[in-house]
C-alpha positions, 0 to 999 in steps of 0.5 A: 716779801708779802705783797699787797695781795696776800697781805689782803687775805691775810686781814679778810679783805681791806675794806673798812681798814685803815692801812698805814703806808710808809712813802717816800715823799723826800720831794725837792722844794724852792720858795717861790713870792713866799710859797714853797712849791715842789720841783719835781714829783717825781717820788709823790707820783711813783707812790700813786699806783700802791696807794691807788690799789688800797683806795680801790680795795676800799681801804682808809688809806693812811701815809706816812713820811719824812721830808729834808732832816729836821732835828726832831721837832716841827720846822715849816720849811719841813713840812709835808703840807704842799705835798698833801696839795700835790696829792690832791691834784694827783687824786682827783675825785678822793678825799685827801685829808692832812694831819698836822702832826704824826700821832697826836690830836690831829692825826688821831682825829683825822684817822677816826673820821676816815671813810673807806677809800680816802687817804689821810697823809700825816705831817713829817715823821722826823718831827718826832725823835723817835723816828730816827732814835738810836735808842731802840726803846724810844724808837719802838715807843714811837713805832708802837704809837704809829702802829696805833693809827692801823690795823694793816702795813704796807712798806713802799717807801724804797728810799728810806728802806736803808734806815733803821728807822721806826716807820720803815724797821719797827712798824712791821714787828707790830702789824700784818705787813706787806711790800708795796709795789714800788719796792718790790719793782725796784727790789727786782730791777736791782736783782736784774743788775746783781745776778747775771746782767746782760752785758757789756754792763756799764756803770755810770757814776757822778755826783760830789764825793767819792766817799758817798760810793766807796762801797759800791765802787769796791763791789762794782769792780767784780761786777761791772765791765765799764766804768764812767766817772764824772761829776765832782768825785771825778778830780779826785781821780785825776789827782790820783793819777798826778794831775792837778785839779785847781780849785776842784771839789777833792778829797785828798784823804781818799787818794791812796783809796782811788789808786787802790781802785784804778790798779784793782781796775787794771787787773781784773779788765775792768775799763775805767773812762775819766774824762779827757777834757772839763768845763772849768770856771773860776767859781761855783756860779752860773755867771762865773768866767768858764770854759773847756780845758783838758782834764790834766791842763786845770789852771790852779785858780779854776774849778772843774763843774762839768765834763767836757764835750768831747768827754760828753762824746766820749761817754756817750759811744762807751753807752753805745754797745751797752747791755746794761747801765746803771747810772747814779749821779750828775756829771756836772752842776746840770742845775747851772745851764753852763754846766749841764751838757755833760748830764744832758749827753749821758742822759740822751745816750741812755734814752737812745739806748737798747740797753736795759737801763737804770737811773739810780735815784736822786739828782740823777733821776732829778735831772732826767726830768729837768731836762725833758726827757721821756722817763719811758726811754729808760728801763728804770728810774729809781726812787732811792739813791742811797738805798739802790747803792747799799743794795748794790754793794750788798749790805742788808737793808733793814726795811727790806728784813723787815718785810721778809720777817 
């Protein structure tokens, strides 16, 4: 892939361009006496130094995003205004302006007064169909439309290059284009866990659905030495070995998958740690009546919401010898404060940890923040998570090809 350097030599130079980067801005919100506010920054900040390179080559630096999943027409809960207000306080000193549309008067207005090193960010791009079309007419109109807006493009917006998407697939096609660093960092730490990782290399997954990682699961059994299952994909697991799960997130159509895995698992040395014990309530809240029960003891009217503290125990020493982890997803509901000390525990084993570590994106990468931890203990902290596990399980990515075109 090209990078921004090139891409400069390319165009003789960026000053005086306008230069549309595609970022991933997908931020989490929570309404507040009436005002949406961020929660955490995480992706607006790893879009600063890519952005902060253009400016400092005296670019007109135009950002183009999406946020939550709007159905093709303007929603305010959707819209990318409080993180036009966040960038501001990044930048202090540039001049950040904010179109209220993707391509129409506002964007075209605002891009034609744009002044060398200022930024321009246009609202969601999901507001617009084309984006996220099937239909590869509809979407190539909507590319060509964006395209208009530059004469230069840069894709930095790791988290969505695993969609076929207008601005992440098509915009490319039309302009001279560049990787961003974000995505050529997270391109190579993802190299680092593919291609001959230092070892024991163990994988950490949670989150809600086996499903969600079926792929990934599948190719992580020819790779990885260790794997640690918790958050609510983990019950599915216990029911496959027999044991009833309560009132626990599973998926019954997935058992005979599992089993598949926990035998593949057997046979090629591949040691699988589920817990031994959760923290079980009797409903999804905070306040719910809740305690510690053996993994194979749930009582029937019980949901499991975290693993236990001797799983947490458990977990932490299978990191300890580590030479390199992957970790994507929570071991618990870690936003409920009854339910976190199973993400806490493997967040701290990570952040105490020698090994070369990698937080795979989303609540993961969510939850380190949350809880307070230093994102410099860890080797890497994703920006994507769905993208990171595609990559993983080797599917081609399409925002990536089109970068290498």
């Amino acid at each position: 892939m090209r990078t921004v350097e090139e891409l400069a030599a390319q165009v003789d130079g960026l000053r005086g361009k306008r230069v549309l980067v595609r970022s991933d801005l997908n931020v989490p919100l929570a309404e507040r006496d009436g005002v949406r506010e961020i929660t955490d920054d995480g992706r607006v900040r790893a879009s600063l130094p890519t952005w902060q390179r253009l400016l400092d080559e005296g670019a007109r630096v135009v950002v183009c995003a999406h946020l939550g999943r709007p159905k093709g027409a303007p929603e305010e809960r959707y819209s990318l205004a409080p993180v036009a207000e966040r960038v501001r306080e990044l930048l202090p000193g540039v001049t950040v302006r904010f179109a209220t549309d993707t391509m129409g008067e506002s964007a075209q207005e605002q891009a034609a007064v744009l002044a060398d090193g200022e930024l321009l960010l246009l609202e969601n791009l999901r507001f617009n169909p084309g984006e996220t079309s099937k239909d590869d007419d509809e979407r190539g109109r909507f590319a060509r439309d964006l395209a208009d807006l530059a004469s230069a493009y840069v894709g930095d917006g790791f988290g969505a290059v695993h969609r076929r998407h207008a601005s992440v697939y098509d915009v490319p096609r039309h302009l001279p284009s560049a990787a961003g660093g974000l995505v050529l960092a997270e391109v190579e730490v993802l190299r680092r866990l593919t291609q001959d990782p230092a070892r024991p290399y163990v994988v950490v997954l949670g989150g809600s659905k086996v499903s969600d990682k079926l792929g990934v699961i599948d190719a992580l059994l020819g790779t990885a030495d260790r794997i640690l299952v918790g958050g609510g994909m983990v019950f599915t697991f216990l029911a496959a070995q027999g044991h009833d799960v309560g009132t626990s997130l599973l998926e019954a159509d997935q058992l005979d998958t599992v089993r598949g895995y926990l035998t593949t698992a057997a046979e090629r040395g591949v040691d699988v740690v589920l817990p031994t014990d959760v923290v079980a309530a009797t409903a999804f809240s905070a306040d719910a009546e809740h305690g510690v029960v053996a993994a194979d003891a749930i009582p029937a009217d019980r949901m499991g919401l975290d693993i236990g503290p001797e799983s947490a125990t458990a977990f932490a020493a299978a990191l300890a010898d580590a030479g390199t982890v992957f970790w994507n997803g929570p071991m618990g509901v870690f936003e409920m404060e009854p339910y976190a000390a199973g993400t806490r525990a493997v967040a701290e084993a990570l952040a105490r940890s020698d090994a070369f570590s990698v937080v795979g994106g989303g609540d993961s990468a969510a939850a380190v923040r949350a809880l307070g931890l230093s994102e410099d203990d860890f080797g890497h902290i994703s920006t994507g998570g769905g993208a990171s596990l595609e990559y993983l399980q080797g599917d081609e990515l399409p925002g990536l090809q089109a970068l290498e075109g």
